[in-house]
N, C-alpha and C positions, 0 to 999 in steps of 0.2 A: 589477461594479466590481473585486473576486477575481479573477483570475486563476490555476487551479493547473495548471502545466504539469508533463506526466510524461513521461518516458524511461527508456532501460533493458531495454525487453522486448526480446524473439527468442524465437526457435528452442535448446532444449538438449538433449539425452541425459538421459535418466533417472537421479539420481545427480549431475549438476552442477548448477550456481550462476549465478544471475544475481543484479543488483543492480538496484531500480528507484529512482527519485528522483524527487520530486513537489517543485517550484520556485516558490512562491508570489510573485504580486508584489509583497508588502507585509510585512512584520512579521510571523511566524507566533505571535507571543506573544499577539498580539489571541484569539488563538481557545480557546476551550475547549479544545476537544480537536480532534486529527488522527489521520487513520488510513487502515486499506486493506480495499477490500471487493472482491472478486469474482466474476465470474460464467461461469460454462459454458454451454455450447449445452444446452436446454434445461431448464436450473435457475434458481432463484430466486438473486438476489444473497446472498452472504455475507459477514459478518466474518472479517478475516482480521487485522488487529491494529491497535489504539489505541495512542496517547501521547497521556496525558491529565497536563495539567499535573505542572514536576517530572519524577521520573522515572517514573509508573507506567505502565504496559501492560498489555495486554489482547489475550491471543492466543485466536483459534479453536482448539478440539479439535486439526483435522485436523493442523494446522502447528505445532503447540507444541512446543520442541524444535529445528526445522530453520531457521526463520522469525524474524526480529529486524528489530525498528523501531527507528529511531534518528533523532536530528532535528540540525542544525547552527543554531543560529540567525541567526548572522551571517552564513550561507547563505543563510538564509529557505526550507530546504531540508529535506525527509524524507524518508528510506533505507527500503526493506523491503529486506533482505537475504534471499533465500531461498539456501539449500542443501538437499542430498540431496533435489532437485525429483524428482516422481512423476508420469508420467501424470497423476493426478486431477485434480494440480495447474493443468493447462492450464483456461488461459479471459482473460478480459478482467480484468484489475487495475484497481481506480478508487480513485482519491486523494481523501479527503476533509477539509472542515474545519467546524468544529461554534461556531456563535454562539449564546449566546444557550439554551444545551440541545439545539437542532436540527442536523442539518446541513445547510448551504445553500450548502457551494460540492463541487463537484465538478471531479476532471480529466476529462480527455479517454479518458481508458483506453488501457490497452497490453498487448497480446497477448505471452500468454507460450504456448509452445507445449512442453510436454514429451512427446518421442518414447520411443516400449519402450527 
């Protein structure tokens, strides 16, 4: 029924900036919490940052610092901001939205690729 559509990945240089945007189709207020998880060729998915009701957040280790979530609501729309992107960084980005204590919708994923 959820819908979360993402955009925003590429290709960057090590050192710059992309923005991703997770596009819900409905009210993002319904949700607990939203966030971003992702994953590399060969690793388990990870946290990369929540907005959980209000203003709070919740960043990964590895990104804290470089990485900022932000949401529009009359967008129905949520930002990961990343800069000073790293190699590591590279892998599949997934948009998540959380009912209920669980999460049950997911995006489609968007490849960010950071070159040496």
């Amino acid at each position: 029924q959820v819908q979360l559509v993402e955009s925003g990945g590429g290709l960057v240089q090590a050192g710059g900036s992309l923005r991703l945007s997770c596009a819900a189709s409905g009210s993002i207020l319904r949700f607990n919490a939203m966030g971003w998880y992702r994953q590399a060729l060969g690793k388990q998915r990870e946290l990369v940052a929540t907005f959980i009701g209000g203003d709070t957040t919740n960043y990964g280790d590895s990104v804290k610092g470089r990485f900022t979530i932000s949401r529009d609501n009359a967008k129905n729309t949520v930002y990961l901001q990343m800069n000073s992107l790293k190699p590591e960084d590279t892998g599949v980005y997934y948009c998540s939205a959380t009912e209920r204590g669980r999460i049950v919708y997911w995006g489609q994923g968007a490849q960010v690729t950071v070159s040496s």
